[in-house]
Backbone and ligand atoms as CSV (ligand in chain L), in Angstrom:
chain,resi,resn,atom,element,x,y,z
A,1,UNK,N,N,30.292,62.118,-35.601
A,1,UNK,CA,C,31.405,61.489,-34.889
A,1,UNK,C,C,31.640,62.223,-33.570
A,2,UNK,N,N,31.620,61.474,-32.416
A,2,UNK,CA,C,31.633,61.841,-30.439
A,2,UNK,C,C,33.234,61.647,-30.407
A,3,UNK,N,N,33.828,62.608,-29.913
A,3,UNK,CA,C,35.338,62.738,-29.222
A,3,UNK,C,C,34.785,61.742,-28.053
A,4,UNK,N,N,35.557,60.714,-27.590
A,4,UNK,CA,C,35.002,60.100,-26.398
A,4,UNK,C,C,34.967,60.431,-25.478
A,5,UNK,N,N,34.188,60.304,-24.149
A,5,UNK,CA,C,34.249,60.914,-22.860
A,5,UNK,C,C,34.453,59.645,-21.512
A,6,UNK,N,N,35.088,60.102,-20.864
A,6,UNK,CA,C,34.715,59.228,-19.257
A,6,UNK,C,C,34.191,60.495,-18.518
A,7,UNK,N,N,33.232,59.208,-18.069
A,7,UNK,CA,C,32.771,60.260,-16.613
A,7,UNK,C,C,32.821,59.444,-15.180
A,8,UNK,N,N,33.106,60.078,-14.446
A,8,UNK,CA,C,33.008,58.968,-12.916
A,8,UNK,C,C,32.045,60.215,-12.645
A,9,UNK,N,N,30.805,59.164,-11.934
A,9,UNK,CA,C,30.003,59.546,-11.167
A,9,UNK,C,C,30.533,59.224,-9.913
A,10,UNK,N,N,30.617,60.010,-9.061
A,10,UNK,CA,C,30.892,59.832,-7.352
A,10,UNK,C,C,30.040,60.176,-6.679
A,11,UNK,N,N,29.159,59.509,-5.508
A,11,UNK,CA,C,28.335,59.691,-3.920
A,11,UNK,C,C,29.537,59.243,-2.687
A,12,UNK,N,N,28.777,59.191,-1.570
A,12,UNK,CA,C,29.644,58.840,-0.377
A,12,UNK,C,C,30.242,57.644,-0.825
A,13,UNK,N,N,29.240,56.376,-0.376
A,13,UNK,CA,C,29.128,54.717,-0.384
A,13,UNK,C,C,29.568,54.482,-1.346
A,14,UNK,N,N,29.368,54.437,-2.378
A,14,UNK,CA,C,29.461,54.083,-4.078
A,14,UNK,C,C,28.265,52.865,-4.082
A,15,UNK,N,N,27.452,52.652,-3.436
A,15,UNK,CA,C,26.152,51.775,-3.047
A,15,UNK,C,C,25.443,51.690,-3.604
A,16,UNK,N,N,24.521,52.898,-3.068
A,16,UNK,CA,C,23.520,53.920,-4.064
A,16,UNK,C,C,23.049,54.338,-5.081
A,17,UNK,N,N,23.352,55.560,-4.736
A,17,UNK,CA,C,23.668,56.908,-5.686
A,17,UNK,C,C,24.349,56.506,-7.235
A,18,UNK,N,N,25.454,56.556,-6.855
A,18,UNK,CA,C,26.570,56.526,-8.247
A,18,UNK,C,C,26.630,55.511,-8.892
A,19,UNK,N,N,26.204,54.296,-8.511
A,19,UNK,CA,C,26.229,53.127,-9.367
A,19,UNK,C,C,25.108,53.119,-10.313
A,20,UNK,N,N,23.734,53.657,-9.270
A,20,UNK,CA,C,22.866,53.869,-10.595
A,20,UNK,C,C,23.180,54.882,-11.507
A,21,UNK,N,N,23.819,56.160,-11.171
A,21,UNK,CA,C,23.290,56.680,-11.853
A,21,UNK,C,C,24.603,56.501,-13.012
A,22,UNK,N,N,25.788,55.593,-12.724
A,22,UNK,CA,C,26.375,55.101,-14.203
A,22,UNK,C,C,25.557,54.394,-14.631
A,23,UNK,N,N,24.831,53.371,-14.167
A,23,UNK,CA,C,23.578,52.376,-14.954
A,23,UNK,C,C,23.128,52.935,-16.040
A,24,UNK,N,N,21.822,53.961,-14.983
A,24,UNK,CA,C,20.974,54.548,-16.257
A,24,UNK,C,C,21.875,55.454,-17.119
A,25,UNK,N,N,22.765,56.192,-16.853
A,25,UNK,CA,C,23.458,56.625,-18.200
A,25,UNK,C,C,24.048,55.637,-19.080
A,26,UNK,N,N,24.776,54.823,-18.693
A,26,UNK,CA,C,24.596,53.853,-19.894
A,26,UNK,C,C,23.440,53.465,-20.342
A,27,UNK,N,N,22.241,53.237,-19.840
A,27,UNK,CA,C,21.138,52.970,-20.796
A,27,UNK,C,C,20.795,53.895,-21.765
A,28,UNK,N,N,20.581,55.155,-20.933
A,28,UNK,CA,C,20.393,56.241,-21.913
A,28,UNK,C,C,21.037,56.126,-22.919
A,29,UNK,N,N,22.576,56.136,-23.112
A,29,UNK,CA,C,23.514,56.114,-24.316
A,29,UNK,C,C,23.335,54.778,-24.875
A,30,UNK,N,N,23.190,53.956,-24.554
A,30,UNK,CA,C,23.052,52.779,-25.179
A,30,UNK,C,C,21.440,52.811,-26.546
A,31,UNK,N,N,20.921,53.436,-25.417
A,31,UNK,CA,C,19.205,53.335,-26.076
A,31,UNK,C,C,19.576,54.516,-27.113
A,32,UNK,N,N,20.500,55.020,-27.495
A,32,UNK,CA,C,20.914,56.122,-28.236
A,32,UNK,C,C,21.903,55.442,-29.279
A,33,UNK,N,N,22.321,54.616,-28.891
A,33,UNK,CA,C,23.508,54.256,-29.773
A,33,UNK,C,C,24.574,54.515,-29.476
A,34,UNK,N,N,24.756,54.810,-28.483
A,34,UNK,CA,C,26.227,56.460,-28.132
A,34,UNK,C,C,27.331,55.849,-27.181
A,35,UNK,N,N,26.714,54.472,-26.757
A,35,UNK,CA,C,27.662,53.775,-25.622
A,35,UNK,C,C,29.107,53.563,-26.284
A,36,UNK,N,N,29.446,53.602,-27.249
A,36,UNK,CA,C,30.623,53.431,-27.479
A,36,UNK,C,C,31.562,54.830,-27.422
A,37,UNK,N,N,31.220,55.828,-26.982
A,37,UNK,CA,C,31.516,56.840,-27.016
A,37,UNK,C,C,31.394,57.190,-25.420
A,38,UNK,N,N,30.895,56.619,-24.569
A,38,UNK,CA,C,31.190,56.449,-23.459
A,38,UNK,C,C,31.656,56.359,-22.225
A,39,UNK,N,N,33.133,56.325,-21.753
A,39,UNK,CA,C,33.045,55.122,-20.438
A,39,UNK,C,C,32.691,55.595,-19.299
A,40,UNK,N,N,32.207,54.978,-18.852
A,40,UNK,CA,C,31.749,55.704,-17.482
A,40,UNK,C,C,31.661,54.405,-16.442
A,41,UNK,N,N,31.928,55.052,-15.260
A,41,UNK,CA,C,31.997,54.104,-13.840
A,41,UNK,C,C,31.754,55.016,-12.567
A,42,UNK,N,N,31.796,54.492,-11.635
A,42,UNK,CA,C,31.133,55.333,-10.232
A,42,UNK,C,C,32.321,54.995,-9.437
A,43,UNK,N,N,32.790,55.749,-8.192
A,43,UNK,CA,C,33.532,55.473,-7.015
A,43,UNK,C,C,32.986,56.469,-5.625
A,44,UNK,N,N,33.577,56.141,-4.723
A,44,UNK,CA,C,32.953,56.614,-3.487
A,44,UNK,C,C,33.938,57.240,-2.844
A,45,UNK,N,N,33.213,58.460,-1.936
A,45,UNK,CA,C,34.296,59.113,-1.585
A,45,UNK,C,C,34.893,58.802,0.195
A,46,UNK,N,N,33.929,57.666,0.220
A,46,UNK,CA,C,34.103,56.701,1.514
A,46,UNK,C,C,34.884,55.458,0.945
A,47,UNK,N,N,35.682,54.366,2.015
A,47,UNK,CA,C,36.601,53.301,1.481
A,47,UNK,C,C,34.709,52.036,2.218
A,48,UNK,N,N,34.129,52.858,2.772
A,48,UNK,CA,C,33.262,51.478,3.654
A,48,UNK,C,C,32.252,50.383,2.926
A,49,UNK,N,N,32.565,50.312,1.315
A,49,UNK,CA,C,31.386,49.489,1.198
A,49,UNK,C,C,32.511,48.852,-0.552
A,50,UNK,N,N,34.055,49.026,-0.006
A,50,UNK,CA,C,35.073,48.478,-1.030
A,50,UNK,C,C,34.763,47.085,-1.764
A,51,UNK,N,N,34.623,46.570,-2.391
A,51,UNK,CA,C,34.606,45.470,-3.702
A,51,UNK,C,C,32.582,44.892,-3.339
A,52,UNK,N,N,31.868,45.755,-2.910
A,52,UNK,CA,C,30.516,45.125,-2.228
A,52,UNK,C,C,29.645,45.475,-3.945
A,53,UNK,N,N,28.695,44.237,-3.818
A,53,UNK,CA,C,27.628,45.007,-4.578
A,53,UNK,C,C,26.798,46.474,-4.438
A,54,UNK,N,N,25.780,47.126,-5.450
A,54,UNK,CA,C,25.275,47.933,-5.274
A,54,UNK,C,C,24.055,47.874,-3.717
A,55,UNK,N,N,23.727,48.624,-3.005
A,55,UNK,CA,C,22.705,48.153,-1.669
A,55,UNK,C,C,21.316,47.721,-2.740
A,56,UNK,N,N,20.728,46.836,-1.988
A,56,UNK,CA,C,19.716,45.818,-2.297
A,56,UNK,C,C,18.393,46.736,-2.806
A,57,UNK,N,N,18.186,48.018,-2.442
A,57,UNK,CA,C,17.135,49.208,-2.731
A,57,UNK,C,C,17.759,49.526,-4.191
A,58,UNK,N,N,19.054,49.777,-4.728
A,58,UNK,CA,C,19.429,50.027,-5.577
A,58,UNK,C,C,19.355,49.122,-6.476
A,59,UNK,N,N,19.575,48.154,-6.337
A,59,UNK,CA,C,19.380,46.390,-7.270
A,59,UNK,C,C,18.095,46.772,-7.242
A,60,UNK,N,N,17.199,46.738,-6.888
A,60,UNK,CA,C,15.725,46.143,-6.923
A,60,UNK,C,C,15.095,47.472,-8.427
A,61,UNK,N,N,15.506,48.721,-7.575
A,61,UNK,CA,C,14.722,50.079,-8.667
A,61,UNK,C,C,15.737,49.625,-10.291
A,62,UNK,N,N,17.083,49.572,-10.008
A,62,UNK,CA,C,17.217,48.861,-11.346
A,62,UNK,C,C,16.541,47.841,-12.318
A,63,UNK,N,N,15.939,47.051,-11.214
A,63,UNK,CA,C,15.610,45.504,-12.181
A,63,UNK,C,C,13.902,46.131,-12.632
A,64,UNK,N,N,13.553,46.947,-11.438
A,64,UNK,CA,C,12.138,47.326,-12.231
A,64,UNK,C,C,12.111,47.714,-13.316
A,65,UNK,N,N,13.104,48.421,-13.239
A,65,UNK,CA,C,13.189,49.772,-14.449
A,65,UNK,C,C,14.496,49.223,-15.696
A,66,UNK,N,N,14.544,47.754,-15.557
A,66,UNK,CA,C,15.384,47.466,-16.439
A,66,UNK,C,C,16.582,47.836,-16.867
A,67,UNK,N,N,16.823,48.362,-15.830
A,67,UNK,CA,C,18.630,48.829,-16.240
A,67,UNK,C,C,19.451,47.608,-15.480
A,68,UNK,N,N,20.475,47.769,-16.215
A,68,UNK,CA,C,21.426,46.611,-15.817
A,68,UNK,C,C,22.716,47.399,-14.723
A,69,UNK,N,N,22.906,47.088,-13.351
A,69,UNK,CA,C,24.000,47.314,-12.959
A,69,UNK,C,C,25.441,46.396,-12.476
A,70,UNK,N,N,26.435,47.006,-12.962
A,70,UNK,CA,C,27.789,46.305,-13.673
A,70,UNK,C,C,28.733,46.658,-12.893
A,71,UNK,N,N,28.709,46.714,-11.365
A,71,UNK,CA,C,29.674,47.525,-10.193
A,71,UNK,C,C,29.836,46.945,-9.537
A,72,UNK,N,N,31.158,47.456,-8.780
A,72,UNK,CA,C,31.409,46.833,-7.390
A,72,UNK,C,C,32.048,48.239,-6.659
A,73,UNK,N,N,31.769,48.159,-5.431
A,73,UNK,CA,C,32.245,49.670,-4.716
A,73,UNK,C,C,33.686,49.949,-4.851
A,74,UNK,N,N,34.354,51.566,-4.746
A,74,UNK,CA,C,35.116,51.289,-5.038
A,74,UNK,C,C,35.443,52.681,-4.545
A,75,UNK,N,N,36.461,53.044,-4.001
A,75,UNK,CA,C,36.960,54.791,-3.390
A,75,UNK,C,C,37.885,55.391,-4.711
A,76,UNK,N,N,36.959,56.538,-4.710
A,76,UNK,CA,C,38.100,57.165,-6.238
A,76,UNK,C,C,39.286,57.372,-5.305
A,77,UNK,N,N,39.872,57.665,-6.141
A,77,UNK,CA,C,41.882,58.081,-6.224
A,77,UNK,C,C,41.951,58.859,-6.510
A,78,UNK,N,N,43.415,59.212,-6.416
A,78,UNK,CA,C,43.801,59.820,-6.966
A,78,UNK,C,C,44.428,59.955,-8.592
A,79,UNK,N,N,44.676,59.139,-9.185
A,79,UNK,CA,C,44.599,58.862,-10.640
A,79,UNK,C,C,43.144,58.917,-11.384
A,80,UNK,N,N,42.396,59.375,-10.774
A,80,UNK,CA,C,40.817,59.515,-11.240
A,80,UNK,C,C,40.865,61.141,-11.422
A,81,UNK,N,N,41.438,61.750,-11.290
A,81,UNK,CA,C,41.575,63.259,-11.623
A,81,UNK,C,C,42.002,63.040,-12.824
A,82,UNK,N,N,43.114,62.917,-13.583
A,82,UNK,CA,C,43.689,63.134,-14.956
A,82,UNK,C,C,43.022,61.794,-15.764
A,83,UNK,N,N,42.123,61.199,-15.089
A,83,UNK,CA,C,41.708,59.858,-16.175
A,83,UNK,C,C,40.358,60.090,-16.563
A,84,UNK,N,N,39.854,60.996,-16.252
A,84,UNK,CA,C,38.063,60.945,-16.273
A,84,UNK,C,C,38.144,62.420,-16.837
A,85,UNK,N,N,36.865,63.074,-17.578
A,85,UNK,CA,C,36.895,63.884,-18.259
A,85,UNK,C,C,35.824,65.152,-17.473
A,86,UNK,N,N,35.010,64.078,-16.659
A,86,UNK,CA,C,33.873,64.750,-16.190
A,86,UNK,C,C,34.134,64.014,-14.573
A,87,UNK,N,N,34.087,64.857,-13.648
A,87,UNK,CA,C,33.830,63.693,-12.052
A,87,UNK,C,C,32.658,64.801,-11.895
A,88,UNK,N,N,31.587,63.712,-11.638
A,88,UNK,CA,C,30.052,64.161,-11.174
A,88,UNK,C,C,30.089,63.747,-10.043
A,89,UNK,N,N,29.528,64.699,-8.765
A,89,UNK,CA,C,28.992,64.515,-8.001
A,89,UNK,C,C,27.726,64.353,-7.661
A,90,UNK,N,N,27.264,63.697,-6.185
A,90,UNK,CA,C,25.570,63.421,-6.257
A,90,UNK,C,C,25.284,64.945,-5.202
A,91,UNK,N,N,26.010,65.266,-4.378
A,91,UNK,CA,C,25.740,66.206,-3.733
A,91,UNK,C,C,27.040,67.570,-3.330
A,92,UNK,N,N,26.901,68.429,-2.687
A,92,UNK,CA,C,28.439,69.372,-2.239
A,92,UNK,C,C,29.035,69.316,-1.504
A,93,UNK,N,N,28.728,67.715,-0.817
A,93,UNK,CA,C,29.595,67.089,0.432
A,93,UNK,C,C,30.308,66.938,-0.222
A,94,UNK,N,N,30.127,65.746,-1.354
A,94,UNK,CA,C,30.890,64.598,-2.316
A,94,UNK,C,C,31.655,65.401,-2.902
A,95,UNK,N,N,31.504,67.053,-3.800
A,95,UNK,CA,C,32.314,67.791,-4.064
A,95,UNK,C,C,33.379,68.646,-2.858
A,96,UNK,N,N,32.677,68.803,-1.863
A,96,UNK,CA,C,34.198,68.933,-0.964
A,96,UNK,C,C,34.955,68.129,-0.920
A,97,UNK,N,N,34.717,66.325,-0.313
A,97,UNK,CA,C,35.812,65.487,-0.347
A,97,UNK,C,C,36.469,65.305,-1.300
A,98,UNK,N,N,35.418,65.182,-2.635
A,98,UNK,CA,C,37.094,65.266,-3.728
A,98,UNK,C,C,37.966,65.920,-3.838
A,99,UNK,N,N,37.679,66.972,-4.013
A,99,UNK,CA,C,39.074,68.227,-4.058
A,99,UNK,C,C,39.630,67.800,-2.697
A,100,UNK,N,N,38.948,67.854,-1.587
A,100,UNK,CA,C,39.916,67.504,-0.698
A,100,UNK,C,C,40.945,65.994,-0.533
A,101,UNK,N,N,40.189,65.117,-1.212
A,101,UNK,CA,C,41.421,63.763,-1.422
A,101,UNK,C,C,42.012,63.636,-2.271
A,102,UNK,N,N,41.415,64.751,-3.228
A,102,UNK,CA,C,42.265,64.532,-4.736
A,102,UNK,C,C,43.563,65.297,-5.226
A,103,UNK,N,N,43.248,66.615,-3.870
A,103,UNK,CA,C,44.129,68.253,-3.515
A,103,UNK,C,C,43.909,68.453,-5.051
A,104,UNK,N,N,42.695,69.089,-5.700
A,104,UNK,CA,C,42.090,69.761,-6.697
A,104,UNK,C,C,43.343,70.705,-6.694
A,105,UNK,N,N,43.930,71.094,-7.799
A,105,UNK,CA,C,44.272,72.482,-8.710
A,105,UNK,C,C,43.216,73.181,-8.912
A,106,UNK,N,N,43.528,74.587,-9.273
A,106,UNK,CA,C,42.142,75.619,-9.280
A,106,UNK,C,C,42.050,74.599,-10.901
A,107,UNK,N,N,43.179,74.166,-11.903
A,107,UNK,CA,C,42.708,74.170,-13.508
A,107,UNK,C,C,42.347,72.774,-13.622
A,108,UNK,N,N,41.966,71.906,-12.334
A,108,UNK,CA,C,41.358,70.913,-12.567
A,108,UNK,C,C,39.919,70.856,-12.722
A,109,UNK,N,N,39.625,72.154,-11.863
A,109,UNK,CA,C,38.236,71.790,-10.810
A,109,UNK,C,C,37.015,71.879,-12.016
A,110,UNK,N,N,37.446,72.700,-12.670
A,110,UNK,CA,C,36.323,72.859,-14.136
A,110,UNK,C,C,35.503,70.997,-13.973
A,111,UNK,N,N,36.243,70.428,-14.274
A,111,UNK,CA,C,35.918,69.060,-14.386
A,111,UNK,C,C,35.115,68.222,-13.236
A,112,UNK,N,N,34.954,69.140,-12.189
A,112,UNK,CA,C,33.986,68.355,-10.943
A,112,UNK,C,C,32.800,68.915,-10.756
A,113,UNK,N,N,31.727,68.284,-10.947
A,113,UNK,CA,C,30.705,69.458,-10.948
A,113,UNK,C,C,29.942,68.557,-10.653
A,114,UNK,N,N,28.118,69.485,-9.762
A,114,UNK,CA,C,27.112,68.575,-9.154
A,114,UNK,C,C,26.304,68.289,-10.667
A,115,UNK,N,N,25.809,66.699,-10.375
A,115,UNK,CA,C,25.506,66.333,-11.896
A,115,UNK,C,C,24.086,66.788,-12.331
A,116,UNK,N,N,23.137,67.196,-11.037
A,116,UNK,CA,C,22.530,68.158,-11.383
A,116,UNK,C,C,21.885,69.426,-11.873
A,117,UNK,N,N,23.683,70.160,-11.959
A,117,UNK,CA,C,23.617,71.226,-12.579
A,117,UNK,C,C,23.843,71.259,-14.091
A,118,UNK,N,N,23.681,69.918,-14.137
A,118,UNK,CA,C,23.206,69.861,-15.993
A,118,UNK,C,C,21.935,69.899,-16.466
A,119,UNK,N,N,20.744,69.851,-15.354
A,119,UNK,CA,C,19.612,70.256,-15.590
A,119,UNK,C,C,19.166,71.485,-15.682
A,120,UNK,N,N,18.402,72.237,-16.461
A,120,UNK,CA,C,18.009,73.212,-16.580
A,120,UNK,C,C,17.216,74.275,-15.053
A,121,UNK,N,N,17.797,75.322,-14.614
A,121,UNK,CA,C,18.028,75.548,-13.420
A,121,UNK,C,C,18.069,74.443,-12.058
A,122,UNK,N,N,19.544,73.665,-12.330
A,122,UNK,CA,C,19.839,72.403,-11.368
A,122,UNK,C,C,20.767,73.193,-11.060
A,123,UNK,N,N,21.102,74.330,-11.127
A,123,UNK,CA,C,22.799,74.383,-10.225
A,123,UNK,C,C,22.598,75.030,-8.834
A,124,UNK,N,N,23.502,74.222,-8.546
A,124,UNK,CA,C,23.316,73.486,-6.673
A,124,UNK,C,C,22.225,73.124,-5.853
A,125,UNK,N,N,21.802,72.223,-7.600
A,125,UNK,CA,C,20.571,71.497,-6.435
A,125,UNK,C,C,21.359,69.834,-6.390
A,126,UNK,N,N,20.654,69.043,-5.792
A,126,UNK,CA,C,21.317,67.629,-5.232
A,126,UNK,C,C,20.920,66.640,-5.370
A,127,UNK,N,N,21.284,65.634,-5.536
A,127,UNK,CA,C,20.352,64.157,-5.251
A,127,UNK,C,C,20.573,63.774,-4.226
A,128,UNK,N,N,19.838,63.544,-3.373
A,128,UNK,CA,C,19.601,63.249,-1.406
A,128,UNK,C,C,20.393,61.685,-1.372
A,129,UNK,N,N,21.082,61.519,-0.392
A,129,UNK,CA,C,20.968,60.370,0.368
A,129,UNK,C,C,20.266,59.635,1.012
A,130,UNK,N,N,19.870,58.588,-0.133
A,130,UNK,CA,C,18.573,57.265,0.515
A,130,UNK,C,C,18.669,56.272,1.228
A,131,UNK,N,N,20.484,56.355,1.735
A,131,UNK,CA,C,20.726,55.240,2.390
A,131,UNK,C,C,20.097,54.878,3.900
A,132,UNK,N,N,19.710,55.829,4.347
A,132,UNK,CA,C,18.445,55.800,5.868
A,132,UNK,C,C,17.642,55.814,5.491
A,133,UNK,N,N,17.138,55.860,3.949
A,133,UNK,CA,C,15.732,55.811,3.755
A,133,UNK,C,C,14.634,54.532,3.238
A,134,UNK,N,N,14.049,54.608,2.901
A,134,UNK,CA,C,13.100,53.522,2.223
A,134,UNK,C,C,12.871,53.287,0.975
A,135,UNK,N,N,12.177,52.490,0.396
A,135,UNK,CA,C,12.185,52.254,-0.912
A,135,UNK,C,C,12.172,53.070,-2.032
A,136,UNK,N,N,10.811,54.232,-1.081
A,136,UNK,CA,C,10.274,55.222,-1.897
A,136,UNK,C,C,11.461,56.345,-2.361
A,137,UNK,N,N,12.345,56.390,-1.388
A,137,UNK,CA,C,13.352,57.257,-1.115
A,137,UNK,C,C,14.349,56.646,-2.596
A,138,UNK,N,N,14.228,55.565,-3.269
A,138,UNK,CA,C,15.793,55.081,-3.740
A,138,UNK,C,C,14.549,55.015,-5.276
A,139,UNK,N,N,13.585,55.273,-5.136
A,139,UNK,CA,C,12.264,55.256,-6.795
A,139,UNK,C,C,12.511,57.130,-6.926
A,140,UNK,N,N,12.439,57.694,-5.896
A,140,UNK,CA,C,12.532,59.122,-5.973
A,140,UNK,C,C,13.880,59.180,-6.308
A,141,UNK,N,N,15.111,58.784,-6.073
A,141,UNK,CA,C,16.408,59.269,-6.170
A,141,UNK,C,C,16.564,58.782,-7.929
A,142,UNK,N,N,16.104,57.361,-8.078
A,142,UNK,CA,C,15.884,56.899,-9.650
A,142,UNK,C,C,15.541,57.915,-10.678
A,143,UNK,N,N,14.287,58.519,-10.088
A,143,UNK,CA,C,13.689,59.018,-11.426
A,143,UNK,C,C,14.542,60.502,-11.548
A,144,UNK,N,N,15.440,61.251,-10.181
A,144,UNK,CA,C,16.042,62.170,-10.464
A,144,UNK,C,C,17.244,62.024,-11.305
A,145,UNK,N,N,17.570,60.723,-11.067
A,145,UNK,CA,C,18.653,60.374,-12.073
A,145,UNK,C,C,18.699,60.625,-13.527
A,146,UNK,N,N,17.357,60.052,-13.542
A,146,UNK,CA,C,16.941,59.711,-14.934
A,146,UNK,C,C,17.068,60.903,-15.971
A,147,UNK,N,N,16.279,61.784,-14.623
A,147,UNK,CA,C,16.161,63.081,-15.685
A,147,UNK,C,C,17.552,64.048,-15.759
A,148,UNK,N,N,18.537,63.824,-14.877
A,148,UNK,CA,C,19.643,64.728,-14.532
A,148,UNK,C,C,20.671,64.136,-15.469
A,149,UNK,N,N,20.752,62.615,-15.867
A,149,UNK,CA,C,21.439,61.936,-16.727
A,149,UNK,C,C,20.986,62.089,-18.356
A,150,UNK,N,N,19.681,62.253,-18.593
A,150,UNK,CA,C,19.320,62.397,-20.053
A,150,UNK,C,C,19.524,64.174,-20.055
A,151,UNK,N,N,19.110,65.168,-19.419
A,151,UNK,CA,C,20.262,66.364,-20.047
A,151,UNK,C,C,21.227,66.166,-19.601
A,152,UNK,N,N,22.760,65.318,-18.970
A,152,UNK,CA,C,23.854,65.680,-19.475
A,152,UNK,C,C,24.121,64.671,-20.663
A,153,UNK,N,N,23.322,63.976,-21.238
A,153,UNK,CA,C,23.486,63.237,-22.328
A,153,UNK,C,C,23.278,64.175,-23.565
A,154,UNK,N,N,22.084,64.845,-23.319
A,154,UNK,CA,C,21.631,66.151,-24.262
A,154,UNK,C,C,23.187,67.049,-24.800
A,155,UNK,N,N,23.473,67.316,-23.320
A,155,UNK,CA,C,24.498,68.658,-23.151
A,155,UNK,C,C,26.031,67.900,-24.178
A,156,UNK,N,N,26.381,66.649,-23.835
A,156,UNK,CA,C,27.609,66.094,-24.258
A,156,UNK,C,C,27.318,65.826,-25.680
A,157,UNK,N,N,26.217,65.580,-26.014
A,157,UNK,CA,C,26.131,65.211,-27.362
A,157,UNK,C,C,25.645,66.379,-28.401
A,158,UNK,N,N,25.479,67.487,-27.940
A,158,UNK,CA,C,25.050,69.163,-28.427
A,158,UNK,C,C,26.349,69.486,-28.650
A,159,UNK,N,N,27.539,69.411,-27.819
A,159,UNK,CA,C,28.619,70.544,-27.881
A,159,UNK,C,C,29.387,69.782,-28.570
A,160,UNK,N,N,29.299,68.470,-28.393
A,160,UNK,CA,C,30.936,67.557,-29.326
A,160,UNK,C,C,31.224,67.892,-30.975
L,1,4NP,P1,P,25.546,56.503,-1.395
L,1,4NP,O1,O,24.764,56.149,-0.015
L,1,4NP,O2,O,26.568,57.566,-1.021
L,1,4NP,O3,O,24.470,57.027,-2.276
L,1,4NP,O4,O,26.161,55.199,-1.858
L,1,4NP,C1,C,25.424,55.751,1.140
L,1,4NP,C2,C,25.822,54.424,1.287
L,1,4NP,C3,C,26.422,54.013,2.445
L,1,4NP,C4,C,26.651,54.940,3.452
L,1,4NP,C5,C,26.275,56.259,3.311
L,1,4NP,C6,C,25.655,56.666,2.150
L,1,4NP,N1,N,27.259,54.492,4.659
L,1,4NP,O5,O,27.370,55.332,5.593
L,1,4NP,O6,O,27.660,53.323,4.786
């Protein structure tokens, strides 16, 4: 039996980055059984891409790779501090602006962390911004997902 979790994944856009990488973690947990134990959603720490689908590079590496994405852009808040259990970031930009829009407490901050540093020596490494980039750029950002999302799936489902 899983104590339940939310997690908001946050990037700049909410475009990108964070929509997949709530996707493939729900697949992961799903392909686990574990989605009900779950919730998870993405927001951006920009307002510029508000109620839009995911960008069209991001749709496409989803549909290859069969994940389903279920978003619309969206700027975290401030009620996203005391509602989410985990706020992941994609990089230590995205972790400056939160604390800075969210005005972090030192006894919040436990809870914001790069979602990479759930990989085994990942701490303060990043997932890049593909939005100037090309296809290859948003298959490379995918498969880092993949793997940065199945250990914190490891990690949440070890300690509960
Ligand atoms: P994301 O990528 O943060 O991974 O969603 C971006 C999307 C849009 C912009 C920047 C980054 N933009 O400047 O509009």
């Amino acid at each position: 039996m899983y104590q339940e979790k939310k997690i908001l994944f946050v990037c700049l856009g909410n475009i990108c980055r964070s929509p997949m990488a709530e996707a493939i973690f729900n697949k992961l947990a799903e392909d686990r059984s574990l989605h009900h134990v779950f919730k998870c959603t993405s927001a951006g720490t920009a307002g510029y891409h508000i109620g839009e689908l995911p960008d069209y590079r991001t749709r496409m590496v989803c549909e290859m790779n069969a994940v389903t994405l279920n978003h619309r852009g969206r700027k975290i808040g401030h009620d996203d501090l005391a509602e989410f259990d985990l706020i992941l970031a994609m990089d230590s930009s995205n972790v400056r602006d939160i604390i800075h829009l969210l005005k972090v407490k030192e006894e919040h901050s436990d809870k914001i962390r790069l979602l990479r540093s759930f990989e085994p020596d990942g701490e303060g490494k990043e997932v890049p911004d593909p939005y100037y980039g090309n296809l290859d750029d948003f298959k490379n950002v995918y498969e880092m997902l993949l793997k940065s999302c199945g250990h914190l799936l490891d990690e949440l489902t070890s300690t509960n």
